[in-house]
PyMOL CGO cylinders between C-alpha atoms (Angstrom):
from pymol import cmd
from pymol.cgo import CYLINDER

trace = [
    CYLINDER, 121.96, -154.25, 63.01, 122.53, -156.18, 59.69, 0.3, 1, 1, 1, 1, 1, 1,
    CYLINDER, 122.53, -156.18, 59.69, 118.73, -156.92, 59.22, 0.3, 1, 1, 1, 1, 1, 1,
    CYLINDER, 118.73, -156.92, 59.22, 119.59, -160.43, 58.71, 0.3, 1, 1, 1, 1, 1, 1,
    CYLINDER, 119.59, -160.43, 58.71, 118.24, -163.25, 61.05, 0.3, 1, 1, 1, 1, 1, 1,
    CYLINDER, 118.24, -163.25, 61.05, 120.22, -164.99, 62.98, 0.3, 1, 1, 1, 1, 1, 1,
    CYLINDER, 120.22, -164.99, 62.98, 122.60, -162.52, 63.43, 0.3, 1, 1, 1, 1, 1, 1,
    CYLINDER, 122.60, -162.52, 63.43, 122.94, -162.00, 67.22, 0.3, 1, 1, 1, 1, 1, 1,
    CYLINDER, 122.94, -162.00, 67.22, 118.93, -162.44, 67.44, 0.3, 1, 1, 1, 1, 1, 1,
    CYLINDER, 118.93, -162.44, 67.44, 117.28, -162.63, 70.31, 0.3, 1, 1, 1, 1, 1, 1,
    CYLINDER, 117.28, -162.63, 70.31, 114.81, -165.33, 70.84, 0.3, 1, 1, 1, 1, 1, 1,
    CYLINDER, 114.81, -165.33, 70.84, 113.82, -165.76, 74.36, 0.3, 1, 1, 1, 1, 1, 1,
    CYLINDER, 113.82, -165.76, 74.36, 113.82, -163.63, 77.94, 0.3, 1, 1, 1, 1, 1, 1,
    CYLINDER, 113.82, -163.63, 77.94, 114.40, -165.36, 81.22, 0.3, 1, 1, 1, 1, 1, 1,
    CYLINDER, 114.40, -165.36, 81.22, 116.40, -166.94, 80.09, 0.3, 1, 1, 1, 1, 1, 1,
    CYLINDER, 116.40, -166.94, 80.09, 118.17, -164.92, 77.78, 0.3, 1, 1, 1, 1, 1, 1,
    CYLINDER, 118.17, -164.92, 77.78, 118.43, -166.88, 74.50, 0.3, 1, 1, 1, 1, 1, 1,
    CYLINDER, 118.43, -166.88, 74.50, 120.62, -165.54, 72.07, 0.3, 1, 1, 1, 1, 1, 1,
    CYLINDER, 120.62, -165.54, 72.07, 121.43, -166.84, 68.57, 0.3, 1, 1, 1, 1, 1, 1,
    CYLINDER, 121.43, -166.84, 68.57, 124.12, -165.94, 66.19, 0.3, 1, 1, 1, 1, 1, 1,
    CYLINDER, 124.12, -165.94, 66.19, 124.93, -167.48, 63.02, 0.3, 1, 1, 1, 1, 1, 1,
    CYLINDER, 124.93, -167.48, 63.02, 128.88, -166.53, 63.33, 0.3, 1, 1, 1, 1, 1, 1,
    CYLINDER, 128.88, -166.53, 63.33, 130.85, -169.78, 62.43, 0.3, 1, 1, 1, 1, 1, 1,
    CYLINDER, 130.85, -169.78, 62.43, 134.68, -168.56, 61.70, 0.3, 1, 1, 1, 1, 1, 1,
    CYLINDER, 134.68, -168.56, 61.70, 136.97, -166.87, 63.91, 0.3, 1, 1, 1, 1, 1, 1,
    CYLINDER, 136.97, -166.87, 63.91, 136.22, -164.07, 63.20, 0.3, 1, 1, 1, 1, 1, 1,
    CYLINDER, 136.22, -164.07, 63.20, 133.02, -164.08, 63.77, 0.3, 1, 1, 1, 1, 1, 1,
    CYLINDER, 133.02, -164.08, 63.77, 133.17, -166.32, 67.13, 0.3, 1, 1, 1, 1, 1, 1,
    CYLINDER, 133.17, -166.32, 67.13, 135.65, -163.04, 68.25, 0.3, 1, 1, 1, 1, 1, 1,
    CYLINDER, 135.65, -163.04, 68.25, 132.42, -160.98, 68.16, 0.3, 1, 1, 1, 1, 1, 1,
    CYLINDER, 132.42, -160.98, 68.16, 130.24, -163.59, 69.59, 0.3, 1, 1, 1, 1, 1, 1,
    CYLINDER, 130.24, -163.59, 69.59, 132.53, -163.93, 72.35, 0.3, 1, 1, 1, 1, 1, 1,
    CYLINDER, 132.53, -163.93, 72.35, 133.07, -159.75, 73.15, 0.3, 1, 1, 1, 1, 1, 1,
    CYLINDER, 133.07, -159.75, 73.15, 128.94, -159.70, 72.52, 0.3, 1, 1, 1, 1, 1, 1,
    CYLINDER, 128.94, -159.70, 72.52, 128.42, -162.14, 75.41, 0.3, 1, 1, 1, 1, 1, 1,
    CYLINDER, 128.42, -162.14, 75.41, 131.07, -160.16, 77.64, 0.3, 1, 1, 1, 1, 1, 1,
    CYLINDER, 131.07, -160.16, 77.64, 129.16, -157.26, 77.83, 0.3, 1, 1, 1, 1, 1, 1,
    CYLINDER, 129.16, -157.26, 77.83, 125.82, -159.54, 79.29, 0.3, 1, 1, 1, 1, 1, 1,
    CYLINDER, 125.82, -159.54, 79.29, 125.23, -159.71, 82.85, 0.3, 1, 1, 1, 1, 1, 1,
    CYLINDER, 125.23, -159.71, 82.85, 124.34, -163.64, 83.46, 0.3, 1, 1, 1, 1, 1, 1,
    CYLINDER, 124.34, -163.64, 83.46, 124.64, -166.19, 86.41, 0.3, 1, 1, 1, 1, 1, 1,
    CYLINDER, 124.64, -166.19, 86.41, 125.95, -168.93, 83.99, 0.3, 1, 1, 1, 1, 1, 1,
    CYLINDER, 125.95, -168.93, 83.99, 126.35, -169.24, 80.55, 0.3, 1, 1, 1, 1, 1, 1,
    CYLINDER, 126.35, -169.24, 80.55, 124.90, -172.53, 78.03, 0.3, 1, 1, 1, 1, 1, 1,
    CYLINDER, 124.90, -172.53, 78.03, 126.31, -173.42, 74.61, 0.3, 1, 1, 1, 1, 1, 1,
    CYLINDER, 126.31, -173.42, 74.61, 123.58, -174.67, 71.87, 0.3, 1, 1, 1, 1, 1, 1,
    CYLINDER, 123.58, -174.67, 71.87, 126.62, -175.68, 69.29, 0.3, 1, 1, 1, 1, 1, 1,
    CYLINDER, 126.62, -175.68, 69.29, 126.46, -177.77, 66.27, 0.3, 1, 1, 1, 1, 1, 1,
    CYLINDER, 126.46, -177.77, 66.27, 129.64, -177.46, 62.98, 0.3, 1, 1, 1, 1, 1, 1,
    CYLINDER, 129.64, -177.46, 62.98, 130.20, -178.48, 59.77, 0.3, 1, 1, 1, 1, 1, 1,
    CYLINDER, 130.20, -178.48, 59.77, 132.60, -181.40, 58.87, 0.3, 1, 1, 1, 1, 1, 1,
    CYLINDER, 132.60, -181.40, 58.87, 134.12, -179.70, 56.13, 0.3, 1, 1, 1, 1, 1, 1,
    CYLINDER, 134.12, -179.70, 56.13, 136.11, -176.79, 57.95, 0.3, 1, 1, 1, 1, 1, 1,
    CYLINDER, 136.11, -176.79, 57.95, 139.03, -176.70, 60.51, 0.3, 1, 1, 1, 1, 1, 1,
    CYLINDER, 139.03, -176.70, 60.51, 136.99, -176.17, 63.97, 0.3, 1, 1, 1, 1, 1, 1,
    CYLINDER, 136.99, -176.17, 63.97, 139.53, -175.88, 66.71, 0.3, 1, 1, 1, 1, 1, 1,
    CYLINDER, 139.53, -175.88, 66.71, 140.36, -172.54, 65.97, 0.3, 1, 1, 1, 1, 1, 1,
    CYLINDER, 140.36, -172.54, 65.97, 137.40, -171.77, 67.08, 0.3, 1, 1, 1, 1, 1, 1,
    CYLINDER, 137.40, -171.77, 67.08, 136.34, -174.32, 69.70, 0.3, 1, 1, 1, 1, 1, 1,
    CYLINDER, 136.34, -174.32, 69.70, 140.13, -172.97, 71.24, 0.3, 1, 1, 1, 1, 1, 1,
    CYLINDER, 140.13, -172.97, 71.24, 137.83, -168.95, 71.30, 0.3, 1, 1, 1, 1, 1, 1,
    CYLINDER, 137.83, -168.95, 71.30, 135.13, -170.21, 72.84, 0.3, 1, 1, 1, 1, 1, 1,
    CYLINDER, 135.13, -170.21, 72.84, 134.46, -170.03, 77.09, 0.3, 1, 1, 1, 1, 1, 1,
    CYLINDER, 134.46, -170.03, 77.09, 135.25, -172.87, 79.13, 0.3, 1, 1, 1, 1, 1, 1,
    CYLINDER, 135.25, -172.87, 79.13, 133.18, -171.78, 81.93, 0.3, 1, 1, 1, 1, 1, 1,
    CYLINDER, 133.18, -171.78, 81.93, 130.45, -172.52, 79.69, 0.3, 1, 1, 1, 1, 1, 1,
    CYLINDER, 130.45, -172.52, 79.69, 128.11, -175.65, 79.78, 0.3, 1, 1, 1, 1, 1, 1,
    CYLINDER, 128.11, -175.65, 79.78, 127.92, -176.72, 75.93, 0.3, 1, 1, 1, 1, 1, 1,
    CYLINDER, 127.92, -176.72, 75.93, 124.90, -178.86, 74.40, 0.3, 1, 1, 1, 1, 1, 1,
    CYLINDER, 124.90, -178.86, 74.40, 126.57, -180.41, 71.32, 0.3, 1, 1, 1, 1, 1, 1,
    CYLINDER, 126.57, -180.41, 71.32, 124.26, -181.10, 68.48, 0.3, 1, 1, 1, 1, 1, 1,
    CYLINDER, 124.26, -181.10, 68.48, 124.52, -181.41, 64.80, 0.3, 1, 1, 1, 1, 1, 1,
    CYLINDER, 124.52, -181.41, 64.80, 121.79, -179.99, 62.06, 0.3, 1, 1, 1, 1, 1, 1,
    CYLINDER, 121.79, -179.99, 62.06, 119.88, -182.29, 60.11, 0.3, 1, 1, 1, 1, 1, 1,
    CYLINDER, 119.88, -182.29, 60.11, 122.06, -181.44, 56.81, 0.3, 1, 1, 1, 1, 1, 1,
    CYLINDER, 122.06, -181.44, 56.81, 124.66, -184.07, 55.04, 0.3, 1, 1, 1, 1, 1, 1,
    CYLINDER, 124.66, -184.07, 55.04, 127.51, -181.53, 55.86, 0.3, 1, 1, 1, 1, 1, 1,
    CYLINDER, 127.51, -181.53, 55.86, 126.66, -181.90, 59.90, 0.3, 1, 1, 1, 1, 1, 1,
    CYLINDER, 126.66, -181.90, 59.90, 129.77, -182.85, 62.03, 0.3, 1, 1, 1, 1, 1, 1,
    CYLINDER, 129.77, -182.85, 62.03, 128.13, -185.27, 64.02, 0.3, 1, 1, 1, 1, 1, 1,
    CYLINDER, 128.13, -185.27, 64.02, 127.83, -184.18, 67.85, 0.3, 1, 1, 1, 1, 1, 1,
    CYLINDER, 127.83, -184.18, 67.85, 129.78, -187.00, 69.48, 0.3, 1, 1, 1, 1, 1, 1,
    CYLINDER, 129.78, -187.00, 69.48, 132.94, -186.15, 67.67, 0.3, 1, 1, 1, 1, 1, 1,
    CYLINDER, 132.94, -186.15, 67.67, 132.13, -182.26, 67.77, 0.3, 1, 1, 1, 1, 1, 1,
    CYLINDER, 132.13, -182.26, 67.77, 132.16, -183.43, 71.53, 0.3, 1, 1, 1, 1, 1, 1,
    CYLINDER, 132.16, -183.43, 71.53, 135.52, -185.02, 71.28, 0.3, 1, 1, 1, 1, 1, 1,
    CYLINDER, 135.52, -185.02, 71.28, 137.42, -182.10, 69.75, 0.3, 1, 1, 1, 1, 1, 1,
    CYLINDER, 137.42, -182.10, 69.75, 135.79, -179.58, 72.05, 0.3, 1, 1, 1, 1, 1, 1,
    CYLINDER, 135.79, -179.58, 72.05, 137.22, -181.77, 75.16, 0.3, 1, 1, 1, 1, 1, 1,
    CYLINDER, 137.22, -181.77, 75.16, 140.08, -181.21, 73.55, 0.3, 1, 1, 1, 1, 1, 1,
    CYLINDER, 140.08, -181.21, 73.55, 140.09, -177.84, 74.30, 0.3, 1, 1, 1, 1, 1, 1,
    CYLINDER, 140.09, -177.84, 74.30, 138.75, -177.92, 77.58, 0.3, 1, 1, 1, 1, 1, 1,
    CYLINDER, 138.75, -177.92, 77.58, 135.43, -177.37, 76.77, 0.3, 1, 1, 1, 1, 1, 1,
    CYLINDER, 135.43, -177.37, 76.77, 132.38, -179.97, 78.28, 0.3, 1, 1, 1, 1, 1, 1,
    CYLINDER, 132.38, -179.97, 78.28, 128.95, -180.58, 77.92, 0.3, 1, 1, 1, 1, 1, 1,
    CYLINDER, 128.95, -180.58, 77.92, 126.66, -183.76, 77.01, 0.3, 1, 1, 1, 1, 1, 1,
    CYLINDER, 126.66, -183.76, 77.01, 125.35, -184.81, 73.21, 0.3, 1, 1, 1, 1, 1, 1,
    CYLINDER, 125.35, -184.81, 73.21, 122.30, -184.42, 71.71, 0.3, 1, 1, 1, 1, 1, 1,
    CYLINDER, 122.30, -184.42, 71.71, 120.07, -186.14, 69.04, 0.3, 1, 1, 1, 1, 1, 1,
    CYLINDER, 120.07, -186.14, 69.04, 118.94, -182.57, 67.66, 0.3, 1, 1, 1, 1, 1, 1,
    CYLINDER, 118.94, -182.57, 67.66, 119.19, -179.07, 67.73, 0.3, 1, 1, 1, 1, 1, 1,
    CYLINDER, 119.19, -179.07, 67.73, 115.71, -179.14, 69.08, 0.3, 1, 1, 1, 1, 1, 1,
    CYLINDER, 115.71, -179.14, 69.08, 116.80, -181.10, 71.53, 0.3, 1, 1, 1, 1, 1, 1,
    CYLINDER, 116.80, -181.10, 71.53, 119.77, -179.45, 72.83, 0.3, 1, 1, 1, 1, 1, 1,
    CYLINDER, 119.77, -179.45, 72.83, 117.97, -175.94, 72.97, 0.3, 1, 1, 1, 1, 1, 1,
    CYLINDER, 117.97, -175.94, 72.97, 115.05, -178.19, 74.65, 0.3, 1, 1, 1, 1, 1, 1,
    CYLINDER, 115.05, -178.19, 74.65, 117.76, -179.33, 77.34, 0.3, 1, 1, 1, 1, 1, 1,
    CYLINDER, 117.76, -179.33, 77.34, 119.25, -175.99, 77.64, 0.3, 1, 1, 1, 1, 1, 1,
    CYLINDER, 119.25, -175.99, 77.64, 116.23, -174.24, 78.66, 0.3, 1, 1, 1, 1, 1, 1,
    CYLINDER, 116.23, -174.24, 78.66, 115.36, -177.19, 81.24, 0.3, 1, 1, 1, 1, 1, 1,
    CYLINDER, 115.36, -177.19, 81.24, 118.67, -176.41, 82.74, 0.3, 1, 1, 1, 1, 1, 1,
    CYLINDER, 118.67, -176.41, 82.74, 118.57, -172.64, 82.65, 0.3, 1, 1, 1, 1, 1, 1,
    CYLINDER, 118.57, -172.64, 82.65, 117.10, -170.41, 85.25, 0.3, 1, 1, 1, 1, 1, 1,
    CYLINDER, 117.10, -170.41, 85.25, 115.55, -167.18, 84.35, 0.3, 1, 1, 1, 1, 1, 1,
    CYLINDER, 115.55, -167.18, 84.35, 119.28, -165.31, 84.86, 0.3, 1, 1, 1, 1, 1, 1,
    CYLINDER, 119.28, -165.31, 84.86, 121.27, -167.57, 82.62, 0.3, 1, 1, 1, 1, 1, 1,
    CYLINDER, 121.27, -167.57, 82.62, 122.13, -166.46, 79.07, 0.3, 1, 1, 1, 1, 1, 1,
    CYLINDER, 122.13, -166.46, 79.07, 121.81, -169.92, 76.94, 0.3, 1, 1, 1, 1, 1, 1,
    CYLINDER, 121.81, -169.92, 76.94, 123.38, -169.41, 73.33, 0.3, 1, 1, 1, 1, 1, 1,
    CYLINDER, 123.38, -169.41, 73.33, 122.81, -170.96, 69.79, 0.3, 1, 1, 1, 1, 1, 1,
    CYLINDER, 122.81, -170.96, 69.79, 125.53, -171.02, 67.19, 0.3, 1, 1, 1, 1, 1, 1,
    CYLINDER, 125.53, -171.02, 67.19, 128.27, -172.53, 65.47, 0.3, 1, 1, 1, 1, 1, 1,
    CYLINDER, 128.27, -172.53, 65.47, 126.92, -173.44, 62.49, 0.3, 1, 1, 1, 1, 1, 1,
    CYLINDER, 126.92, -173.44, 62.49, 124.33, -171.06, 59.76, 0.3, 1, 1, 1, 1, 1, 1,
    CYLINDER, 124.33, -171.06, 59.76, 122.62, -174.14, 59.59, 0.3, 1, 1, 1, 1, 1, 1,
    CYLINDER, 122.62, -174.14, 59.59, 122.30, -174.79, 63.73, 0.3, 1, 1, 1, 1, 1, 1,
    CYLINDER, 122.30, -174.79, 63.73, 120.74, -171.53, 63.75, 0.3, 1, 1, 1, 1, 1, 1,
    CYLINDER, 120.74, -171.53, 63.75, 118.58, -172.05, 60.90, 0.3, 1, 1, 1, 1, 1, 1,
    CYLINDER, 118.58, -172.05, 60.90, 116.73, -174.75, 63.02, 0.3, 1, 1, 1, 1, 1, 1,
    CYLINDER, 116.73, -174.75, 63.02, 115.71, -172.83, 65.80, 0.3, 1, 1, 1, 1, 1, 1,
    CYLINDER, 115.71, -172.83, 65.80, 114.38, -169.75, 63.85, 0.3, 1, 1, 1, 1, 1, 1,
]
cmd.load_cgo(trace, "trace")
């Protein structure tokens, strides 16, 4: 309702493909209670940080039921994917790394089926790439 893109934008049907540029707790929070209220038959996480900020508070928010596609945005302040991939495990959270955020989204969609809900976020700049 803000006007803005990439603020819980939709940019796909069947699958569902939902983007949201929410990157702190807070804003993960309403990510999260956003994706409660979808009906879906699984859930996939398009998710690429910065280097620069404390993550796990917000990898610890996000749904471990979820299949994640880590990825990291072609900018200098990217965290790159294989150790966003190493604190998420931390948390309980798995998936597989990608070169891209093209590429992860790419891989999500192969993987989804028409009722899945795939997701992209994490990261303004994640977001920025697929818009």
């Amino acid at each position: 309702m803000t006007g803005f893109r990439g603020r819980w934008q939709v940019l796909g049907t069947k699958p569902l493909i939902i983007a949201d540029t929410g990157h702190n707790v807070d804003g993960i929070k309403t990510v999260i209670r956003q994706i409660c209220k979808i009906s879906f038959k699984r859930l996939h996480i398009v998710i690429g940080m910065v280097n620069d900020k404390d993550i796990m508070p917000v990898l610890k928010l996000l749904p471990k039921h979820a299949t994640y596609y880590f990825c990291n945005a072609k900018i200098p302040r990217a965290m790159p994917a294989k150790e966003l991939k190493n604190k998420a495990i931390e948390v309980g959270l798995n998936g597989q790394i990608y070169t891209s955020v093209k590429q992860a989204l790419l891989s999500a969609k192969k993987a989804a089926v028409a009722q899945d809900l795939i997701f992209v976020g994490g990261s303004t700049f994640t977001v920025a790439e697929v818009l």
